[in-house]
C-alpha positions in Angstrom: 0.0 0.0 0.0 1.3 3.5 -0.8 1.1 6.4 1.3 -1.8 8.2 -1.1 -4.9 9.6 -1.4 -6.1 9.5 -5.2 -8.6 11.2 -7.4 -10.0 9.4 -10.7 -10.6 11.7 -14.0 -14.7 10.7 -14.4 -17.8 8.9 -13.7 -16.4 5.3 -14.1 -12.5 4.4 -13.6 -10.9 4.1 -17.3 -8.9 0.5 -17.9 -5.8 2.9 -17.5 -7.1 4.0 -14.2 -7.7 0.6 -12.8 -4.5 -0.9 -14.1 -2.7 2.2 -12.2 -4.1 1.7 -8.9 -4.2 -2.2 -9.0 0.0 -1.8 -9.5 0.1 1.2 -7.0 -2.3 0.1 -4.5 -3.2 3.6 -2.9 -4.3 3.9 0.7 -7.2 5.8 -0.2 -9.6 7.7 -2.9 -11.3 11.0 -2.7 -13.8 12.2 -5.0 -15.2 15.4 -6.6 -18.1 16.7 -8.8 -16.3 15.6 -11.7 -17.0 11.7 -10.5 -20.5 12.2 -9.7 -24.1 12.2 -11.4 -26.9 9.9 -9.4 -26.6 7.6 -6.9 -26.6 4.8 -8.4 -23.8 6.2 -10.6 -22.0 6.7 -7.6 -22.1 3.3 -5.8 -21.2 1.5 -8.5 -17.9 3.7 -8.6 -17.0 3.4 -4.9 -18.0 -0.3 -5.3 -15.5 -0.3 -8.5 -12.4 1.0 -5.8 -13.3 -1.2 -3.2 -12.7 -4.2 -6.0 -9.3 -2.3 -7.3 -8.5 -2.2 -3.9 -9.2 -5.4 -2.7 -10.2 -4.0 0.5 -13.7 -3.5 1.7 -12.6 -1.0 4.2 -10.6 1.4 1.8 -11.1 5.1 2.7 -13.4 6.8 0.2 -13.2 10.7 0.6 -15.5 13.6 -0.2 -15.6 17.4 0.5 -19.4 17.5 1.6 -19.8 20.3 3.5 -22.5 22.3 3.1 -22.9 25.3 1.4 -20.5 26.2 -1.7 -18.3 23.1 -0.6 -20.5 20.0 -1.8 -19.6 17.7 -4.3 -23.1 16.0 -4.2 -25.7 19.0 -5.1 -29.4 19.4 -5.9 -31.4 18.4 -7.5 -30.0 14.8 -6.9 -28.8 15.5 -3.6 -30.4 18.7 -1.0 -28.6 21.6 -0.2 -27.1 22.0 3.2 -26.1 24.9 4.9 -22.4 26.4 5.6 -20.8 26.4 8.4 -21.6 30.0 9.9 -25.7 29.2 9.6 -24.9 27.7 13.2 -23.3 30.3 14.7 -26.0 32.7 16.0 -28.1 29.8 16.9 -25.0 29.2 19.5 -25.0 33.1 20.3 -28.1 32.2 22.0 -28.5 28.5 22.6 -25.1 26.8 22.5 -26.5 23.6 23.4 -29.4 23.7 20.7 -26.9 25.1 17.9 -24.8 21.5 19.0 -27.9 19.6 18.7 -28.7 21.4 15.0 -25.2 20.1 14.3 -25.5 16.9 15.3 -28.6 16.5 13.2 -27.2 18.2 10.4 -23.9 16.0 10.4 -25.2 13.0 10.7 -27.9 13.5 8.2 -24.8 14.8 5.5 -23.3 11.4 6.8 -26.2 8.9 6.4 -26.5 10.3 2.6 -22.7 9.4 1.9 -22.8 5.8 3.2 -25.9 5.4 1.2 -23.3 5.9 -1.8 -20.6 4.3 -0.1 -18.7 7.3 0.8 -16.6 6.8 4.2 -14.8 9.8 4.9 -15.9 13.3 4.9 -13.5 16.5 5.0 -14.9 18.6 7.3 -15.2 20.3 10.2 -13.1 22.7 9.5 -11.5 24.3 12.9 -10.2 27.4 11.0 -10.8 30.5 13.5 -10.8 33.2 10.6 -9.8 36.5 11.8 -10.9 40.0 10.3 -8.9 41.0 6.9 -8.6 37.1 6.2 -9.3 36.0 3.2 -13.0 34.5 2.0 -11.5 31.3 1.5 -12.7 29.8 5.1 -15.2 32.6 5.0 -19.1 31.5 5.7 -17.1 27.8 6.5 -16.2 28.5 9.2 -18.0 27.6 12.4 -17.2 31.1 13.9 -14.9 32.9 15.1 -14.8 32.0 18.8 -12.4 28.9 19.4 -14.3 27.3 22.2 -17.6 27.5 19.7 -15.7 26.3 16.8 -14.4 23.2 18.9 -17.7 22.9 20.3 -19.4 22.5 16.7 -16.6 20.6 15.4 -16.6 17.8 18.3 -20.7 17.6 17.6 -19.7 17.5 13.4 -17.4 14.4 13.8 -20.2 13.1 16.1 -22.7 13.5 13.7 -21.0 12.1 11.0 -19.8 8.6 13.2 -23.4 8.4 13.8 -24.3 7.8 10.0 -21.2 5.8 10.0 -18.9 8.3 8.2 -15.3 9.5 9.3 -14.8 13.2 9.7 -11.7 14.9 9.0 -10.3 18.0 11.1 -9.1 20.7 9.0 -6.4 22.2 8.1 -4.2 21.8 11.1 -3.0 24.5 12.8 -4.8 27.1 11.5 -6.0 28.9 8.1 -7.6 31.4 9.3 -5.3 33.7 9.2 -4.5 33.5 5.9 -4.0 36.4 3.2 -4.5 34.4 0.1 -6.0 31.4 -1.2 -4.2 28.6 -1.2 -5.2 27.3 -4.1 -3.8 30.3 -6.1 -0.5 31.5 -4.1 1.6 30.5 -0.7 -0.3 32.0 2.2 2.4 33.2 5.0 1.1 34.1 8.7 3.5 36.5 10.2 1.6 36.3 14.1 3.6 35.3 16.7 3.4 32.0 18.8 1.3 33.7 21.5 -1.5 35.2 18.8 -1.1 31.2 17.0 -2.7 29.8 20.3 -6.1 31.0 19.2 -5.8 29.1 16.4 -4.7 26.1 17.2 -6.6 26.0 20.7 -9.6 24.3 18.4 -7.5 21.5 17.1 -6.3 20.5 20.9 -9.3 20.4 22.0 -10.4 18.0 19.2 -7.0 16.3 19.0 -8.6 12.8 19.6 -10.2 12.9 16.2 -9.2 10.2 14.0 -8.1 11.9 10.8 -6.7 15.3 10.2 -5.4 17.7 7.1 -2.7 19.7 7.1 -2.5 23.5 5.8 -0.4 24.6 3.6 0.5 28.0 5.1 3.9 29.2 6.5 3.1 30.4 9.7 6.4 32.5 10.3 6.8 32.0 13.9 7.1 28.4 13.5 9.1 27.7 10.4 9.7 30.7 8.2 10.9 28.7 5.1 8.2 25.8 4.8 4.6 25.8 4.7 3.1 23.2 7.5 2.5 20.9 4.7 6.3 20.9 4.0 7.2 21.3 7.4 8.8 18.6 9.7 9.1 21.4 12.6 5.3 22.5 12.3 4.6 19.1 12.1 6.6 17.3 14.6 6.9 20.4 17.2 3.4 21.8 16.9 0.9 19.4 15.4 2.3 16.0 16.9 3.6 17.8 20.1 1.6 21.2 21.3 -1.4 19.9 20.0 -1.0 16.4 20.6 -2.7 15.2 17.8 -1.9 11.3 16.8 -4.4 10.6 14.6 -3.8 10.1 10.7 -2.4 12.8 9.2 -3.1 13.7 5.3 -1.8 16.4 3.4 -4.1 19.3 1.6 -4.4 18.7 -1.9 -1.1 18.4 -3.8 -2.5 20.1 -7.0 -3.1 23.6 -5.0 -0.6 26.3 -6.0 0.6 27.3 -2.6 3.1 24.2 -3.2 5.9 24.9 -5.9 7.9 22.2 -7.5 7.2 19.2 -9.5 4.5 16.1 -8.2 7.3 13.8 -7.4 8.5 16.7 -4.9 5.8 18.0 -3.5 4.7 14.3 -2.5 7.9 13.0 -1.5 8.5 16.8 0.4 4.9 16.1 2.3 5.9 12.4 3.2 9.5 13.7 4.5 7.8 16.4 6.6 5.8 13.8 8.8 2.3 13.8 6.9 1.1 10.4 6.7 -0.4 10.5 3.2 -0.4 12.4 0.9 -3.7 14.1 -1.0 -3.9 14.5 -5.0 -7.4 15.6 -6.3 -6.7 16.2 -10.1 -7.5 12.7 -11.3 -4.5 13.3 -13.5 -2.7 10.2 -14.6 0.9 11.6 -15.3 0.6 13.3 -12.0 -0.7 10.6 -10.0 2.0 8.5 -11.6 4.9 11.2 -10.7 3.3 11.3 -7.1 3.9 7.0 -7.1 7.4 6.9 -8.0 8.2 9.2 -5.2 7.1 7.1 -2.4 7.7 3.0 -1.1 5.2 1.2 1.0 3.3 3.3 3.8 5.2 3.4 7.0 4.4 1.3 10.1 2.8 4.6 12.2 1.1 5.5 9.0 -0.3 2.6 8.5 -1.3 2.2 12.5 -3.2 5.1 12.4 -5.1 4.7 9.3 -6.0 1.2 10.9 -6.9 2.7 14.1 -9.0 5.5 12.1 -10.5 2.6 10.3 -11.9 1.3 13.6 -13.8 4.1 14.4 -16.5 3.1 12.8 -18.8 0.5 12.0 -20.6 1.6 9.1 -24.3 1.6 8.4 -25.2 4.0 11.3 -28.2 3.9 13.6 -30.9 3.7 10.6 -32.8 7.3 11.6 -33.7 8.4 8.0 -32.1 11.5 6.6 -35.5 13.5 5.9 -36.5 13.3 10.0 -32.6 14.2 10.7 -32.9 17.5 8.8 -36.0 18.4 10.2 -34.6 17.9 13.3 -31.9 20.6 12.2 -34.2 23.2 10.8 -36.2 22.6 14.1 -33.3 23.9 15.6 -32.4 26.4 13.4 -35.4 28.2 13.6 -34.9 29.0 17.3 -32.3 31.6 16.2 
């Protein structure tokens, strides 16, 4: 098994595709819009990796958040809301704004195992400060830490319940960010003392199971690298002042922020203490380039993505999805 996370270029895998991950045997898949039209489209794809994989229990990954992150949309699939919807319901009823989320979660969650989808990327933990840029924006759960943890923990909660993994995100903190990721190398010039509000969320949730990296160079830190890159942000500040020991995956390998060729940015991630290593284009040449740059997963990679495995049973508690997101707007409707 390799230490990566791959994307597939459409609706069904190509014989090139499935020859490619047969030989290269990657940990894990994640999915986008570009891979989806109905449901049962979509189960007969994730069925289609678990056979290339051979393993029943290979990760399958989606970014289903609500709002304008959602890779399943209407009319197949409902809308849900972003990430800020909850926070004035917490403003005034922090346990009922839980509760929303908690609903709301797991009913995102029951609708990806009905496809076979077992990993979701969210919550994100980003505490976006003013000036930031709108790329955490209405995702984010607010801009109080001990809210955003608060929503997190019940997000991941929700999401077991349906039988889904969550993923924490992006470790330590994007919400400071100038930039977008995606386009250029964000770089964080707060000092360690002003960093603690933004990684105080990610403690408090450092039990979760799965967790993405950012790639931002927070300049107090490790001036040169961004955390992706970065075996001090990684080993001093993610595995040691935040204590965090689940699996640890890269952000996308195909964002901007990270110069150099495929082979280097996935060996550069691997070197730096990420676990494995995320490519969304579907891109063949690219996946292939991000292959020959790494062996077998290492022992604590692979004990982690075991233990993550664990977590959860699959086929949740069997509360249908329409009473869960009444439940939500029930909720909702207090604020």
């Amino acid at each position: 098994m390799t230490p990566l996370f791959l994307g597939m270029s459409g609706t069904e895998l190509t014989s090139d595709e499935t020859a490619f991950f047969t030989a290269c045997d990657p940990a894990g898949f994640v999915l986008f819009r570009r891979n989806i039209t109905d449901r049962g489209q979509l189960r007969r794809l994730t069925d289609a990796l678990r056979t290339v994989s051979g393993r029943t229990d290979v990760p399958i990954l989606i970014d289903q958040e609500g709002g304008r992150v959602a890779r399943m949309r209407p009319p197949e699939w409902p809308a849900f809301p972003p990430g800020a919807v909850f926070g004035p319901l917490y403003d005034r009823a922090p346990v009922s704004a839980i509760e929303a989320m908690l609903a709301n979660a797991q009913a995102i969650g029951t609708l990806l195992a009905e496809v076979g989808i077992t990993v979701d990327l969210m919550p994100l933990l980003d505490v976006p400060q003013v000036g930031a840029h709108d790329i955490i924006g209405d995702r984010a759960l607010g801009r109080d830490p001990v809210q955003v943890a608060a929503l997190g923990r019940a997000t991941i909660d929700g999401l077991a319940r349906a039988g889904v993994i969550g993923v924490i995100k992006h470790m330590p903190g994007h919400g400071r960010a100038l930039v977008d990721s995606h386009v250029e190398l964000p770089v964080v010039t707060a000092d360690a003392d002003e960093l603690e509000t933004d990684i105080r969320p990610f403690r408090t949730l450092a039990d979760a199971s799965m967790a993405m990296t950012a790639h931002v160079v927070y300049r107090a830190w490790d001036p040169d690298r961004c955390a992706s890159l970065s075996p001090v942000v990684i080993g001093e500040v993610i595995r040691g002042t935040i204590g965090f020991d689940g699996l640890l995956m890269s952000d996308d390998l195909c964002m901007d922020a990270l110069g150099g060729g495929y082979g280097a940015r996935t060996g550069g991630v691997i070197a730096a203490g990420c676990d494995i290593a995320l490519h969304c284009s579907g891109v063949l040449d690219e996946m292939d380039a991000c292959a020959a740059a790494v062996g077998e997963i290492g022992a604590d990679a692979r004990r982690r993505l075991d233990r993550a495995l664990a977590t959860v049973t699959g086929g949740g508690d069997g509360t249908p999805y329409a009473a869960l997101a009444a439940r939500r707007d029930a909720f909702l409707a207090l604020a």
